[in-house]
C-alpha positions in Angstrom: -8.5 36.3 6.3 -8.9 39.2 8.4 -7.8 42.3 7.5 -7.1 45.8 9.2 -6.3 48.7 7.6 -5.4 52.5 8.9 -5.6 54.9 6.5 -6.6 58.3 7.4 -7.8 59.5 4.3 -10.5 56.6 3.9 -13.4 58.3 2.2 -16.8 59.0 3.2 -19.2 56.9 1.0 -19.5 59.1 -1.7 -17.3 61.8 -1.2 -14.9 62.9 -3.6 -11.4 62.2 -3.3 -8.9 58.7 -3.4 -11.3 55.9 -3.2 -8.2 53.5 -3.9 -9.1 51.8 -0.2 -12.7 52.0 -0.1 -12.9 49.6 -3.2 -10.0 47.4 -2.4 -11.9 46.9 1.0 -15.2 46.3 -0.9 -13.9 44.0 -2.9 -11.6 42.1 -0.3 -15.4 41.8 1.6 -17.0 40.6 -1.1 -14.0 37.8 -1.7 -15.3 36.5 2.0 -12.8 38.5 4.0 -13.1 40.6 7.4 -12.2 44.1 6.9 -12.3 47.0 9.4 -10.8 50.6 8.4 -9.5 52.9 10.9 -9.9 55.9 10.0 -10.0 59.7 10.6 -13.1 62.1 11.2 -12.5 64.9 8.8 -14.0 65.5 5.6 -11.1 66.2 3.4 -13.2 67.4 0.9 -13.9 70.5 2.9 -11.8 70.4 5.6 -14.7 70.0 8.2 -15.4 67.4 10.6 -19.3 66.1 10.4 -21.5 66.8 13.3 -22.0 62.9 14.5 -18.1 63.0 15.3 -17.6 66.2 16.9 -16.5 65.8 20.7 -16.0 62.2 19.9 -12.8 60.1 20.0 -13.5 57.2 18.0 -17.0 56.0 16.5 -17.8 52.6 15.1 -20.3 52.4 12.1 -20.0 50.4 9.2 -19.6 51.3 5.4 -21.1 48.5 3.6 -19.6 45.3 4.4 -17.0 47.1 6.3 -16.3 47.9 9.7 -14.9 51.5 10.5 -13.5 52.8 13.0 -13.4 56.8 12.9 -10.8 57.9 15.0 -10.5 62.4 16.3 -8.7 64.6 13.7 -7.5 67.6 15.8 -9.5 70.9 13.2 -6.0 72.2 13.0 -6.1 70.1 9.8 -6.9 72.9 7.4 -5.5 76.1 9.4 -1.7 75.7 8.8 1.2 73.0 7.6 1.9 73.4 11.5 -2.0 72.6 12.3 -1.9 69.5 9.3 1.0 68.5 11.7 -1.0 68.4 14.8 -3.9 66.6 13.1 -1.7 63.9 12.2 -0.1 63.8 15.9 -3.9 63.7 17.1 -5.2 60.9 15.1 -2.0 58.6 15.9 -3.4 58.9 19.1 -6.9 58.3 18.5 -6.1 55.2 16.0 -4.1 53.7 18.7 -7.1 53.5 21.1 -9.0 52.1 17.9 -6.5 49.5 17.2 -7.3 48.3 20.9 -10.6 48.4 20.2 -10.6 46.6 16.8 -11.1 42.6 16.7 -8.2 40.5 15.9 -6.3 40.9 12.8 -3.9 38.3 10.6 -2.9 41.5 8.8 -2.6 44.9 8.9 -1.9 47.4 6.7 -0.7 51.3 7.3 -0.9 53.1 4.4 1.1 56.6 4.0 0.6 59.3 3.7 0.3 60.7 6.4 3.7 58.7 7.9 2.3 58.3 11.2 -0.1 55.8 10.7 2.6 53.0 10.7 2.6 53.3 14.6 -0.9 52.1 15.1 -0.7 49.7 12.5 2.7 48.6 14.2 0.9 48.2 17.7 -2.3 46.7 16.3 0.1 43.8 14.7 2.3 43.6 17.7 -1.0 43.2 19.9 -2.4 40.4 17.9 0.4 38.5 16.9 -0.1 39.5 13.0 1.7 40.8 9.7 2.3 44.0 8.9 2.2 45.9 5.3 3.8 49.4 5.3 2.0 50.7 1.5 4.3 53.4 0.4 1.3 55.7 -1.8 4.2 59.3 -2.0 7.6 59.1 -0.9 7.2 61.1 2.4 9.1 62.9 3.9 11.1 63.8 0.1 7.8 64.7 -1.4 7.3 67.3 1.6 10.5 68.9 1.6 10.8 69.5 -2.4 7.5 70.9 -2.1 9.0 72.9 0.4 7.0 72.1 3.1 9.5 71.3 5.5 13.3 71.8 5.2 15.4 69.0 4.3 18.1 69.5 7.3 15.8 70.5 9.9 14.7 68.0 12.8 11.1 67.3 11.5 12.7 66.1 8.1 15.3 64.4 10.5 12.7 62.6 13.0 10.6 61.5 9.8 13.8 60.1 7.6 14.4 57.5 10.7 10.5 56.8 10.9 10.9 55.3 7.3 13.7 53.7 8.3 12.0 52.4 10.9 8.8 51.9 8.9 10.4 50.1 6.1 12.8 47.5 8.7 10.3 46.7 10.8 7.3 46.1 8.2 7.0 42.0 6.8 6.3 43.2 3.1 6.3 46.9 1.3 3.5 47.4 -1.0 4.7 50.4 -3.5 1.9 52.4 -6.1 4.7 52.5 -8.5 8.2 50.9 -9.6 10.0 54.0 -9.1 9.1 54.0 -5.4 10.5 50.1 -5.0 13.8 51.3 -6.9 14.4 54.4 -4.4 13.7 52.6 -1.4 16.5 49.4 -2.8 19.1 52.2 -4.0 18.2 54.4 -0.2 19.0 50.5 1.1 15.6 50.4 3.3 14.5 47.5 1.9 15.5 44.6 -0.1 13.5 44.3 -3.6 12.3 40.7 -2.3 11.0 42.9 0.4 8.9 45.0 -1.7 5.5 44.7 -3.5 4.1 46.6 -6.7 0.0 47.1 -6.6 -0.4 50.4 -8.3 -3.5 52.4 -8.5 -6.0 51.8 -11.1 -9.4 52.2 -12.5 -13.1 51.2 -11.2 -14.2 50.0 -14.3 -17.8 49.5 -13.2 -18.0 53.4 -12.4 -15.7 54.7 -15.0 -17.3 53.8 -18.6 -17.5 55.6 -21.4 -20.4 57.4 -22.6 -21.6 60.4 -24.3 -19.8 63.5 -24.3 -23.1 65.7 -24.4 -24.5 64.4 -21.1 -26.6 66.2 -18.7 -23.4 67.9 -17.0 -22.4 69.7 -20.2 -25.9 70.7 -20.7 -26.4 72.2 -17.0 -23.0 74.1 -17.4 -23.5 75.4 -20.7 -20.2 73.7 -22.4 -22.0 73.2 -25.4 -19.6 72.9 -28.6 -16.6 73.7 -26.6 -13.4 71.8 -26.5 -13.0 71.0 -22.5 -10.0 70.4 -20.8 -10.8 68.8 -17.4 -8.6 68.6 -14.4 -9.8 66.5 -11.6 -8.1 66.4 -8.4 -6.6 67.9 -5.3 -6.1 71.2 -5.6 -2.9 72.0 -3.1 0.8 72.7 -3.3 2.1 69.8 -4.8 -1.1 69.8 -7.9 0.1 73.6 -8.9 -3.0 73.8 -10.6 -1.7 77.7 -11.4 -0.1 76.6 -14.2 -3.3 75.7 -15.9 -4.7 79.5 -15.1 -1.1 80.5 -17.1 -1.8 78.4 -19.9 -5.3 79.8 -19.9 -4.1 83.7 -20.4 -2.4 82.3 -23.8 -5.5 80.9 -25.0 -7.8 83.8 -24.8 -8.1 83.6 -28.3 -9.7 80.2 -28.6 -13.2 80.8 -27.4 -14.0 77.5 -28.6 -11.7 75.8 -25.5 -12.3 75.9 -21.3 -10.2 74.4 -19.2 -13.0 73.4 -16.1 -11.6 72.0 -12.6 -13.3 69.2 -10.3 -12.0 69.0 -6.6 -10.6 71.3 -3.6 -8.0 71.7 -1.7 -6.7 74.9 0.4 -5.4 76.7 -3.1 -8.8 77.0 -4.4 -9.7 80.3 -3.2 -6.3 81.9 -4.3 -6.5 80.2 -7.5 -10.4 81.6 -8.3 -9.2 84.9 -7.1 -6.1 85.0 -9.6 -8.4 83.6 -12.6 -10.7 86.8 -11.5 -7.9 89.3 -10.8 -6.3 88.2 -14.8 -10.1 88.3 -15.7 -9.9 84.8 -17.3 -13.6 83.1 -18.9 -11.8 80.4 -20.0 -10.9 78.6 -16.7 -13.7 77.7 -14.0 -13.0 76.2 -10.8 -16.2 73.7 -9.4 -14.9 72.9 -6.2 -15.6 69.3 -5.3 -18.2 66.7 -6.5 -19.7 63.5 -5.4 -17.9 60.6 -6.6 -21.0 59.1 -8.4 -20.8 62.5 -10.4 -17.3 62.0 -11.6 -17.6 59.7 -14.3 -20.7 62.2 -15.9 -17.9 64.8 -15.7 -15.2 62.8 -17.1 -17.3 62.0 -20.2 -18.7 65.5 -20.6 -15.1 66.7 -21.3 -12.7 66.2 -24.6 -9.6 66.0 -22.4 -8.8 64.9 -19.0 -5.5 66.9 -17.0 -3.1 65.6 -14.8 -0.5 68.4 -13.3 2.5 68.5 -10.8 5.0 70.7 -9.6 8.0 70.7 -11.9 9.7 68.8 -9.0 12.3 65.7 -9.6 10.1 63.7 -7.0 6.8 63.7 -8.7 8.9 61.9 -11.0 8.3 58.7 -9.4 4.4 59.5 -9.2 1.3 57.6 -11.0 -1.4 60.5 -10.4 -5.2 58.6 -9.8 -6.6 60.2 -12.2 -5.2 59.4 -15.3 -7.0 55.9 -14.9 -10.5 57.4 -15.1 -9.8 59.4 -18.0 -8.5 56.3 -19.7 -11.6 53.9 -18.6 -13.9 56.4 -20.1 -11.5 56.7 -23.2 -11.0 60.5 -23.0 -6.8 61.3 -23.8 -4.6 62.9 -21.1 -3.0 66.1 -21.1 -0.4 64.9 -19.5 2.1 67.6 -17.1 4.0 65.1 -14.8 7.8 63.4 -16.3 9.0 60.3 -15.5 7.2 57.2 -14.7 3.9 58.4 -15.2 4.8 59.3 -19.1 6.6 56.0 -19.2 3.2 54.7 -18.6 0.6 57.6 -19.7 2.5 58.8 -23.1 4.6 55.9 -24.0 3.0 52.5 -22.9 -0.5 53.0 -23.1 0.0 55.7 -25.9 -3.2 57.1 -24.5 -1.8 61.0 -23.7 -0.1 63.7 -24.9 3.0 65.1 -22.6 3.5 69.1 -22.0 6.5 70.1 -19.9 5.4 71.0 -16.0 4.3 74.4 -14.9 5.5 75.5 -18.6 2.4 77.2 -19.6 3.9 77.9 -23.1 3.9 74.0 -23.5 0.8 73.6 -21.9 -1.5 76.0 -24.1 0.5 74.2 -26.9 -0.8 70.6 -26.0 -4.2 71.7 -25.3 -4.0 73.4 -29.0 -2.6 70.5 -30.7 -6.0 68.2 -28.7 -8.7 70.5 -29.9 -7.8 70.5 -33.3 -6.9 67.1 -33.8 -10.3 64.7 -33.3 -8.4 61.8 -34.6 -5.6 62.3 -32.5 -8.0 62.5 -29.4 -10.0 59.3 -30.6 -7.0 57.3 -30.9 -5.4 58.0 -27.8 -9.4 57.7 -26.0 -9.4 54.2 -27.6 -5.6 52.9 -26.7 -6.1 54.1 -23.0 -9.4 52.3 -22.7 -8.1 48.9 -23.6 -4.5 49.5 -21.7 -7.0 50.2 -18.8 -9.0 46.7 -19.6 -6.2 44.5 -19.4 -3.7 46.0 -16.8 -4.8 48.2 -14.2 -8.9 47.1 -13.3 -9.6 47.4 -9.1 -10.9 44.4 -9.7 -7.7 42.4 -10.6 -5.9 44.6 -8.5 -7.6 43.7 -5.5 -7.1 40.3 -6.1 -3.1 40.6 -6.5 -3.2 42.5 -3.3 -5.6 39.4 -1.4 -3.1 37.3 -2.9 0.1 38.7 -1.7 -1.5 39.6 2.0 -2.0 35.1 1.8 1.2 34.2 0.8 2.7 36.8 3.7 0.0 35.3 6.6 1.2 31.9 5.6 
């Protein structure tokens, strides 16, 4: 089968960040598949675009067994929401040049965010006479307007309602990362449940192990004894990671807990200034890491994090990372409601839920975790083997192989 996907974000080999497509693409390759990627130019990591790109529209190279296509990112990416806009405006351009470019297809797949990728993927299926998969990863544009982003009744949040329309009619299947997305888009009417796909996110099993907690990373940054609360992740808007710098001021009487950070994002250098301006110890932000240097961090900490906004659409949200901290059997401080403590707190029974951006609550969870080591070992142990037998790429890449057959025949 031959596959193309166009996905923006698509990593870097070895760069931090959502590697969901990177593996799925490995793995589709390694199942005897033809892959290509297109993709866009900029780090996201950092926010930079790398030299060999630079006054480039779209270079071919090949990651692995795949072929990618990296299409111009305007470097308004990481000036403004206005410049994000303009970058994502840029690279529908680009991609659509790449599309041209890219051999024949019996699939393709647009994955969102950003929204605008389903009009390459739309022309590239068109062009070549293939399928087309719309994968809904956030519910744009509602997650961008109750993040306040955008404004829910101004003509952006207008023009990007009738793209999903669009989008979501025009698409042969809907793949969704969780249920919560399939039941808003049946109960908005945009698609019929038949319609619609579920292939959530899960773990790389192969990476993510566990091991150790005193590894070489909590030597080299002098955790010793402490109980470590880590958050890996994006570090924007929507994570809020402020609420963890709150929760930290009420436990500046534990010097045995630190609440450490992994990842970046444009609230980082607010977020260290405010943990310097409260004079905070207990909270250090280490900006982003090498994906091969994850699962030594995950392991070197007691807890792992997940935080959103208090905001009714994050509701409907499985965050990445709680399947790493469950594949190297480390519990989850879990702020995020709905679907992902269905699955986090009350499923896997592998977490422990605090209220969102309620650092009262928070402190309070992170309390209860440090002083309870069979608590922690429990939930470390029922998240590993919910991991196992539900949510391995492995698997998952194999449901999503099998649903792209069934739709090309």
């Amino acid at each position: 089968m031959k596959i193309l996907v166009v996905h923006q974000y698509y990593l870097f080999p070895g760069k931090p960040g959502g590697s969901r497509f990177n593996e799925m693409c490995r793995l589709w390759a390694a199942m005897g598949h033809d892959v290509a990627v297109v993709a866009g130019t900029i780090d996201y990591a950092t926010g930079e675009t790398p030299e060999r790109y630079r006054r480039r529209w779209v270079v071919r190279e090949k990651d692995g067994p795949v072929t990618v296509y990296r299409c111009h990112v305007p470097p308004t990416y990481r000036r403004s929401y206005a410049g994000r806009m303009w970058a994502f405006f840029g690279f529908t351009l680009s991609a659509l040049t790449a599309v041209f470019r890219a051999p024949r297809a019996e699939v393709v797949i647009a994955t969102s965010p950003p929204l605008v990728a389903v009009f390459p993927a739309w022309a590239a299926a068109r062009l070549r006479r293939a399928k087309w998969v719309f994968e809904i990863r956030d519910l744009w544009p509602e997650s961008a307007i109750t993040t306040g982003v955008i404004s829910r009744g101004g003509a952006l949040a207008r023009l990007l309602f009738a793209i999903e329309r669009w989008a979501c009619r025009s698409a042969d299947k809907i793949n969704v990362l969780t249920p919560a997305f399939r039941d808003d888009l049946v109960r908005r009417g945009l698609a019929p449940a038949e319609k619609i796909v579920f292939i959530p996110n899960g773990a790389d099993v192969e990476l993510f192990q566990p091991a150790p907690r005193d590894n070489a990373v909590r030597r080299e940054l002098g955790w010793g004894e402490r109980f470590v609360v880590l958050y890996a992740g994006a570090h924007g808007r929507a994570n809020a990671v402020g609420q963890l710098i709150d929760a930290a001021e009420l436990l500046r009487d534990r010097a045995d807990i630190l609440i450490a950070t992994v990842g970046d994002g444009p609230e980082l250098p607010s977020l260290r200034e405010a943990a310097a301006r409260r004079g905070l110890a207990n909270i250090v932000f280490y900006g982003a890491k090498a994906k091969e240097q994850m699962p030594d961090f995950v392991n070197a900490c007691d807890a792992g994090a997940a935080v959103l906004q208090n905001n009714p659409t994050f509701r409907t949200v499985y965050p990445n990372k709680v399947f790493d901290y469950m594949a190297c059997a480390r519990p989850t401080l879990l702020a995020i409601d709905g679907v992902a403590r269905a699955l986090v707190v009350d499923e896997a029974k592998a977490g422990v839920f605090v209220e969102p951006e309620n650092a009262a609550s928070i402190a309070a969870g992170i309390r209860t975790l440090a002083d309870d080591a069979d608590l922690r070992a429990r939930l470390g142990r029922n998240g590993l083997e919910w991991v196992r037998a539900n949510a391995t790429r492995d698997a998952l890449a194999a449901r999503y192989a099998e649903a792209l057959k069934a739709l090309v025949s």
